[in-house]
Structure formats: structure tokens, C-alpha cells
Biopython code that builds the backbone (N, CA, C, O; Angstrom):
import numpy as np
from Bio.PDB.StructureBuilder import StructureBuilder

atoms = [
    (1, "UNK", "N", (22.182, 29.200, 22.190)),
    (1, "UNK", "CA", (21.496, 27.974, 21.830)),
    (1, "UNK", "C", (22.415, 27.201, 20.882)),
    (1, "UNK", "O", (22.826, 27.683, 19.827)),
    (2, "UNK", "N", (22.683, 26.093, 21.279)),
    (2, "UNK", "CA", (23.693, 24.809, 20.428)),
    (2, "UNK", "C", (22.900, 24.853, 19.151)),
    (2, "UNK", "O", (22.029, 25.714, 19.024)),
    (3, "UNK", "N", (23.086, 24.188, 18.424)),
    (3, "UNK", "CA", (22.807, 23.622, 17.058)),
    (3, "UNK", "C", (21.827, 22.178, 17.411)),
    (3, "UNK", "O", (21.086, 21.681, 16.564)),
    (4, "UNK", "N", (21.909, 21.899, 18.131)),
    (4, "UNK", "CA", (21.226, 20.194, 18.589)),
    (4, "UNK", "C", (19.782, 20.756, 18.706)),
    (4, "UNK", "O", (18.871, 20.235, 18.063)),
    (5, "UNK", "N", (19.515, 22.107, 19.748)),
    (5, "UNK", "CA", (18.762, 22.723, 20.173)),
    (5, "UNK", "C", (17.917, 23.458, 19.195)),
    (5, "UNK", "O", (16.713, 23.665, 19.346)),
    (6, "UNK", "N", (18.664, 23.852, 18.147)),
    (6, "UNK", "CA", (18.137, 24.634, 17.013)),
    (6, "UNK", "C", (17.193, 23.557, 16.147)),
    (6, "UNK", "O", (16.083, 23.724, 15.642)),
    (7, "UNK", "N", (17.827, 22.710, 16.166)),
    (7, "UNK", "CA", (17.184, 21.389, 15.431)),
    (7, "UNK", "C", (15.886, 21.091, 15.741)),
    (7, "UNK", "O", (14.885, 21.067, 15.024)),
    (8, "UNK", "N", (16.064, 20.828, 17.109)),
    (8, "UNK", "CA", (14.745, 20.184, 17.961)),
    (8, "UNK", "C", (14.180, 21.039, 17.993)),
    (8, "UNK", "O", (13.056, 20.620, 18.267)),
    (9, "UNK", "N", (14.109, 22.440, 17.869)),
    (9, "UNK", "CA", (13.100, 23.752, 17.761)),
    (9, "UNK", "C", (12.642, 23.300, 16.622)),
    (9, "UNK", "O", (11.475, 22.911, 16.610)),
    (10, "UNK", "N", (13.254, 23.253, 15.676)),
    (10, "UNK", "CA", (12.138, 23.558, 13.942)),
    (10, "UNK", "C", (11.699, 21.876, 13.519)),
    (10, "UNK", "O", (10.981, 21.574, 12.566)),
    (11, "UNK", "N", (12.128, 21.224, 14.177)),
    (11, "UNK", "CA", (11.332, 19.872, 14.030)),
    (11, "UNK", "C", (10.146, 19.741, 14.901)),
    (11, "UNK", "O", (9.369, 18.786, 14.918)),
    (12, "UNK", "N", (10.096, 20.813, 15.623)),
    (12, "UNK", "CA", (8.723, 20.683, 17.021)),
    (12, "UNK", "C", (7.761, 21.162, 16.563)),
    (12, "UNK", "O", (6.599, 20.757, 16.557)),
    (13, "UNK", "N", (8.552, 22.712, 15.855)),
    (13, "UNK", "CA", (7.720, 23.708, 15.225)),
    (13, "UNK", "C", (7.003, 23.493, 14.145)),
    (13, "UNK", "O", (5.880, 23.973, 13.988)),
    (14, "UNK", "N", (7.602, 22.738, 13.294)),
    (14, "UNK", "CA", (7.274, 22.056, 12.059)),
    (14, "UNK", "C", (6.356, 21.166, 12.460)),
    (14, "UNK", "O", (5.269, 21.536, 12.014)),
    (15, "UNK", "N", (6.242, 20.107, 13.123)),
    (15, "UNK", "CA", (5.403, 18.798, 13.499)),
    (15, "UNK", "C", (3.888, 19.587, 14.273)),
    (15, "UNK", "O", (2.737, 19.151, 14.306)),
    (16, "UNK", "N", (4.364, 20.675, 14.745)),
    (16, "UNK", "CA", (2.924, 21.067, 15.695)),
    (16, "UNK", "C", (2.319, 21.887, 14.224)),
    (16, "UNK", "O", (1.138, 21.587, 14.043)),
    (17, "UNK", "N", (2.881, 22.859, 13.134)),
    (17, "UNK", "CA", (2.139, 23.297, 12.492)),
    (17, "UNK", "C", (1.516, 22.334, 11.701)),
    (17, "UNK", "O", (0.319, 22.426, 11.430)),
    (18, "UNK", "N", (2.309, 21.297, 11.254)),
    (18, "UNK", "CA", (1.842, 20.433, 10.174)),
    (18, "UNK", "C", (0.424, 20.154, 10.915)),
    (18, "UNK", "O", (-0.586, 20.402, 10.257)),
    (19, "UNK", "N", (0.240, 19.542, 12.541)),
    (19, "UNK", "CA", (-0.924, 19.002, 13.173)),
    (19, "UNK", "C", (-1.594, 20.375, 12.919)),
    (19, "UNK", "O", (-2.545, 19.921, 12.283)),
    (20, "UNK", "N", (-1.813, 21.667, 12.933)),
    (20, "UNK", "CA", (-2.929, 22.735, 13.028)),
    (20, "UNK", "C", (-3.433, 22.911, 11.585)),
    (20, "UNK", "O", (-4.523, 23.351, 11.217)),
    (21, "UNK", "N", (-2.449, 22.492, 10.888)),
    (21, "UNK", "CA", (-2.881, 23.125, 9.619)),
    (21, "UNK", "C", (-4.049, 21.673, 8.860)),
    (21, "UNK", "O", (-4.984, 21.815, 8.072)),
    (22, "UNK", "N", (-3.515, 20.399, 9.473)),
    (22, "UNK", "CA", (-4.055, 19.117, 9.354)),
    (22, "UNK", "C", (-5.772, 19.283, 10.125)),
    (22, "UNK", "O", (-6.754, 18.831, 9.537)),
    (23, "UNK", "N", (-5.860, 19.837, 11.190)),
    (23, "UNK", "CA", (-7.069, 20.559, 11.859)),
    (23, "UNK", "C", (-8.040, 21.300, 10.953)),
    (23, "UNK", "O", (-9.133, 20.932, 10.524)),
    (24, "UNK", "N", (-7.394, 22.401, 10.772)),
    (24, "UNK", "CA", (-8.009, 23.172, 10.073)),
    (24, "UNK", "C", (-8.791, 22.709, 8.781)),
    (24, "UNK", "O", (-9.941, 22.945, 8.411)),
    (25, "UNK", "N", (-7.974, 22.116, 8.336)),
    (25, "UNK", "CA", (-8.352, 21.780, 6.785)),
    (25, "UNK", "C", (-9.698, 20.676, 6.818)),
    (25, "UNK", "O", (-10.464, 20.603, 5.857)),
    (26, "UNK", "N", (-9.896, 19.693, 8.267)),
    (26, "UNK", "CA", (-10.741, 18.937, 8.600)),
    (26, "UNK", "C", (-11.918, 20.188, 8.463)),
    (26, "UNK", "O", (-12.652, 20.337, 7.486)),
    (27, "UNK", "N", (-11.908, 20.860, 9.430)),
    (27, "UNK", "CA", (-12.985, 21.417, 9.984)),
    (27, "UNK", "C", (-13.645, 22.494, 8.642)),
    (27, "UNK", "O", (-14.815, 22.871, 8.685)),
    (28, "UNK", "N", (-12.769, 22.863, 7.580)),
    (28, "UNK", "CA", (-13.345, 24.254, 6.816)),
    (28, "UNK", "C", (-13.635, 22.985, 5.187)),
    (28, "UNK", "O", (-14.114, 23.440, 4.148)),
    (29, "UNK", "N", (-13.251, 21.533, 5.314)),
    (29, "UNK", "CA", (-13.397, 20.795, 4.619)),
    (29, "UNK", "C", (-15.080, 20.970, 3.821)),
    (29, "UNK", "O", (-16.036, 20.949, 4.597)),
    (30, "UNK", "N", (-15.317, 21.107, 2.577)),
    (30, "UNK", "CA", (-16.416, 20.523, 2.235)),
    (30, "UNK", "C", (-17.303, 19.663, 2.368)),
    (30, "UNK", "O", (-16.901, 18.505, 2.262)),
    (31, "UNK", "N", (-18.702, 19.849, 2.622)),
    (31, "UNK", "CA", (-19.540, 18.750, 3.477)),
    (31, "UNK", "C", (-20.042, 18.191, 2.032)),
    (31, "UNK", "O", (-21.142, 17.641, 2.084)),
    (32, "UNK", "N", (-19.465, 18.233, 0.838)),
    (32, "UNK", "CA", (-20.575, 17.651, 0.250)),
    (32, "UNK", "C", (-19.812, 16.612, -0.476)),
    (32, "UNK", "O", (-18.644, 16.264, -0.305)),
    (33, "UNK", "N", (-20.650, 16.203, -1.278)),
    (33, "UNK", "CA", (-19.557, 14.301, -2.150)),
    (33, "UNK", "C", (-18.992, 13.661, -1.203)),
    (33, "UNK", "O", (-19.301, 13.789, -0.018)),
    (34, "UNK", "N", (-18.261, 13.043, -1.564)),
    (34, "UNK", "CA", (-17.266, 11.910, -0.062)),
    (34, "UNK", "C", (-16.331, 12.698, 0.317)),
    (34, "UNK", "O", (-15.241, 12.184, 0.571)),
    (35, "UNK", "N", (-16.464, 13.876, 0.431)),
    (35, "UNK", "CA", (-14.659, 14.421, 1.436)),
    (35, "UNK", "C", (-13.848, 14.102, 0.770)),
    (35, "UNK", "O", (-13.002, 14.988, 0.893)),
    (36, "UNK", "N", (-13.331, 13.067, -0.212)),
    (36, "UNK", "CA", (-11.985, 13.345, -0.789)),
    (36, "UNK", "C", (-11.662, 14.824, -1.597)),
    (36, "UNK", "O", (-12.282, 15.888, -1.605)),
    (37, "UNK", "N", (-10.716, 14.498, -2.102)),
    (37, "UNK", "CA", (-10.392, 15.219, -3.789)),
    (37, "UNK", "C", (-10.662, 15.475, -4.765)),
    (37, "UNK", "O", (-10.121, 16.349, -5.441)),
    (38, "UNK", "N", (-11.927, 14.504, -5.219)),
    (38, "UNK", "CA", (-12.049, 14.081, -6.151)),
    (38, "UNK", "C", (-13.227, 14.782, -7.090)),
    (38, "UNK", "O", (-13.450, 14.532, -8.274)),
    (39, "UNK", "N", (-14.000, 15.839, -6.130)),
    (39, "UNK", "CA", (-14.692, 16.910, -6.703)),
    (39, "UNK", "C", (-15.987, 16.001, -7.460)),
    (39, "UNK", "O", (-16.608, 16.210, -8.502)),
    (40, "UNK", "N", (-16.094, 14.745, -6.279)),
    (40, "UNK", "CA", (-17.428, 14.006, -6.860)),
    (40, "UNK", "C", (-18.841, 14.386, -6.577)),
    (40, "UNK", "O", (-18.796, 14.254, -5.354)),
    (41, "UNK", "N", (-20.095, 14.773, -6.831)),
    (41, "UNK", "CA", (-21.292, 15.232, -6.523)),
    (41, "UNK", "C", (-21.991, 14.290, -4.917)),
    (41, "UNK", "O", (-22.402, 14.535, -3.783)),
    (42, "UNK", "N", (-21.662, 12.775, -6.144)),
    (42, "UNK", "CA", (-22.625, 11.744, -5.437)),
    (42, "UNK", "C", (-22.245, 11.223, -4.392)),
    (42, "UNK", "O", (-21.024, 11.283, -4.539)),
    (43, "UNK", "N", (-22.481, 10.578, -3.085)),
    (43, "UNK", "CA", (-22.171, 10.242, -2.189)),
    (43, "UNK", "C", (-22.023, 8.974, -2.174)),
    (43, "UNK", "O", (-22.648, 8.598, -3.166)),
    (44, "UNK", "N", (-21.534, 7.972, -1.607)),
    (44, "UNK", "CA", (-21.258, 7.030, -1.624)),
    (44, "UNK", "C", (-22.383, 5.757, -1.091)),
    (44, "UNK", "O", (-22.599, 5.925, 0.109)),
    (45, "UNK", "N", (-23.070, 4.672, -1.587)),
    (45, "UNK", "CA", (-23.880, 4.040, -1.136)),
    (45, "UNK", "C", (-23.745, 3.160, -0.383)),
    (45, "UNK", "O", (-23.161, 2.186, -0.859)),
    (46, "UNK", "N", (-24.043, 3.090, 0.606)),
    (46, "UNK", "CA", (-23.673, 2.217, 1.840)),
    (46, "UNK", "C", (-23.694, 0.982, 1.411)),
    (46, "UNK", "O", (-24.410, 0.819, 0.423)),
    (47, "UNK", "N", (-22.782, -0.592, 2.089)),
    (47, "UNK", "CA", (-22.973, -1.796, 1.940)),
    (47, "UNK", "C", (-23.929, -1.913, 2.850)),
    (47, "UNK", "O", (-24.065, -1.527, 4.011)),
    (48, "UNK", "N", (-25.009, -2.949, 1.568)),
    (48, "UNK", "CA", (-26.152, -3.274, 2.606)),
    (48, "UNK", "C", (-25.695, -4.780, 2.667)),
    (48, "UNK", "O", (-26.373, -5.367, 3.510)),
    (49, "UNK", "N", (-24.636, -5.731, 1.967)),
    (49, "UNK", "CA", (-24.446, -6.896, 2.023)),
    (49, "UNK", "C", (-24.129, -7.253, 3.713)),
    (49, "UNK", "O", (-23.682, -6.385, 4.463)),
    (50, "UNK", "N", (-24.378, -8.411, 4.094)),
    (50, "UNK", "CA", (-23.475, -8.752, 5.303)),
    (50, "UNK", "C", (-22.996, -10.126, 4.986)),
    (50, "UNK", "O", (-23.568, -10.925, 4.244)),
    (51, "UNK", "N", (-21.651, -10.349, 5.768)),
    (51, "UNK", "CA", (-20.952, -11.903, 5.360)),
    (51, "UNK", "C", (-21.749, -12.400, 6.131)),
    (51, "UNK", "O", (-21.685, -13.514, 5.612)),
    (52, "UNK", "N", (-22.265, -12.501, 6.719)),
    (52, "UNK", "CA", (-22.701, -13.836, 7.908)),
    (52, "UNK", "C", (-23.681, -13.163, 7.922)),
    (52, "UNK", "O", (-23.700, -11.942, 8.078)),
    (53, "UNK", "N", (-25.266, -14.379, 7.646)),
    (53, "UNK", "CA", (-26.038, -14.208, 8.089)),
    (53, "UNK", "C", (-26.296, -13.648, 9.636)),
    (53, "UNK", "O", (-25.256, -13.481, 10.273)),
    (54, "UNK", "N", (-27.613, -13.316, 10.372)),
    (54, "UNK", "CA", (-27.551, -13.278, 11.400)),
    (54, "UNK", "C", (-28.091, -14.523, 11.979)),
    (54, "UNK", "O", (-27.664, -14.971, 13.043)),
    (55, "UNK", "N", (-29.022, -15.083, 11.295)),
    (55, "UNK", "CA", (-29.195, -16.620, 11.985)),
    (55, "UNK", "C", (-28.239, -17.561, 12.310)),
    (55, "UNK", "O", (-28.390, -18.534, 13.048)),
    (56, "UNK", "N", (-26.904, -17.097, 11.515)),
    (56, "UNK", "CA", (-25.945, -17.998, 11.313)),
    (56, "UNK", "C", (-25.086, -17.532, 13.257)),
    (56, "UNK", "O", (-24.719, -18.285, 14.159)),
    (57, "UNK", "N", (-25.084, -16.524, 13.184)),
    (57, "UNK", "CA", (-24.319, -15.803, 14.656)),
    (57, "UNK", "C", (-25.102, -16.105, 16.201)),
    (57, "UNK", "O", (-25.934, -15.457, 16.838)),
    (58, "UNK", "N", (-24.301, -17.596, 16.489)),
    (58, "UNK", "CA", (-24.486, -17.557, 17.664)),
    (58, "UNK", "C", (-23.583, -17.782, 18.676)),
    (58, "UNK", "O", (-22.417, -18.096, 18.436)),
    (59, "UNK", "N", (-24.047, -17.641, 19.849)),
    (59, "UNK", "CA", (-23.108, -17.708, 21.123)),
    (59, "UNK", "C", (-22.113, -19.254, 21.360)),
    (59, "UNK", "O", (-22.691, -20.315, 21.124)),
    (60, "UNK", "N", (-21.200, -19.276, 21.648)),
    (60, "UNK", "CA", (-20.214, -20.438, 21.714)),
    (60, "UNK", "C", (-20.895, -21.379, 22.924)),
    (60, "UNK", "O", (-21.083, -20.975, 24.072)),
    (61, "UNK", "N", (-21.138, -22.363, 22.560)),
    (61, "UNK", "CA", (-22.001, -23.714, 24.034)),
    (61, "UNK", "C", (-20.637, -24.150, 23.767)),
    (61, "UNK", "O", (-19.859, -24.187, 22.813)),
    (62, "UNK", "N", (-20.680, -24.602, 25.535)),
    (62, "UNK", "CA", (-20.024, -25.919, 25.985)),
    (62, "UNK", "C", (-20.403, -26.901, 25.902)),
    (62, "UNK", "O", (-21.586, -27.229, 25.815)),
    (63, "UNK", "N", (-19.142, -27.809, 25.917)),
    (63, "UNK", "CA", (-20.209, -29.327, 25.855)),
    (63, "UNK", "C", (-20.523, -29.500, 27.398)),
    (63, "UNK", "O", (-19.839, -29.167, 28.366)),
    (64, "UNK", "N", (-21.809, -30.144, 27.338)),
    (64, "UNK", "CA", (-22.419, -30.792, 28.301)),
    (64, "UNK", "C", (-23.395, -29.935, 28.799)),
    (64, "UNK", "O", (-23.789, -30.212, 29.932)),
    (65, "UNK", "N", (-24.024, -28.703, 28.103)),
    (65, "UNK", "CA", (-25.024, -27.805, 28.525)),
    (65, "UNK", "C", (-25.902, -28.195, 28.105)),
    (65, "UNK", "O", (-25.573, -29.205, 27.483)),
    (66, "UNK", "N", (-27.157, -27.996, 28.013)),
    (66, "UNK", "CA", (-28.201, -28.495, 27.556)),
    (66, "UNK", "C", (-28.313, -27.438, 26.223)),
    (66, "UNK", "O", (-27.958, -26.260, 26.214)),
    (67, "UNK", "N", (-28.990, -28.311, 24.959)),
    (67, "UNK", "CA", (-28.899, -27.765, 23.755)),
    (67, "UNK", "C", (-27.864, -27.415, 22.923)),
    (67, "UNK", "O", (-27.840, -26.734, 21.898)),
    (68, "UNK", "N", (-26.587, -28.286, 23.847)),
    (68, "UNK", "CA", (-24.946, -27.875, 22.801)),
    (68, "UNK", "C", (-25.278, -29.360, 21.900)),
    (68, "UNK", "O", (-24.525, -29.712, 20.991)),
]
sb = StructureBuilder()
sb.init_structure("model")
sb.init_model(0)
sb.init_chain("A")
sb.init_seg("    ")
for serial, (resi, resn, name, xyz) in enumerate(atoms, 1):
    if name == "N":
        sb.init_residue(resn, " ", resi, " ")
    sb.init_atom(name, np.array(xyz, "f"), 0.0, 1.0, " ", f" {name:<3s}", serial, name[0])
structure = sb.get_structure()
């Protein structure tokens, strides 16, 4: 085995463990606080704001339809 070959082995090997070990750590992850790091209790409170009304959201008229 060349040296070119040796290379592309432990960069393959390396890139596929990094992805299993990236797996793993999802799945055995703590379900509780927000999933980070940060060893927080509370969970995070959803945005109830919205930018745009919904009355405001409507469908694009052409001109010359009735009601554009």
C-alpha cells in the first residue's frame, strides 16, 4: 500500500468514526432542559409572537379578476 493510500484510509476512517460517534451521542443525549450543554432545568418557551398578522396573508390577484 503507497502512502497516498495510507492517507485516504485514516481520513475515511476518521470521517466515518467522527459520523458514529456524532450518532451516538444524539441518541444516549439527555431528554431533559434544551439538549445543549448548558445543564439548564427549564425548557425553552415557545414564540407565540407572529410577524404578519394572519388577516394580513393573502393570496396574490391579478389585475382584472374580480375583487383585485
Amino acid at each position: 500500500m503507497d502512502w497516498q493510500m495510507a492517507i485516504a484510509v485514516v481520513l475515511v476512517t476518521g470521517a466515518a468514526l467522527y459520523l458514529v460517534r456524532g450518532m451516538i451521542r444524539s441518541w444516549w443525549a439527555g431528554k431533559t432542559g434544551c439538549g445543549g450543554n448548558c445543564s439548564c432545568k427549564e425548557t425553552p418557551v415557545p414564540q407565540t409572537e407572529v410577524l404578519i398578522p394572519s388577516q394580513d396573508v393573502v393570496l396574490r390577484k391579478r389585475m382584472g379578476e374580480p375583487g383585485a
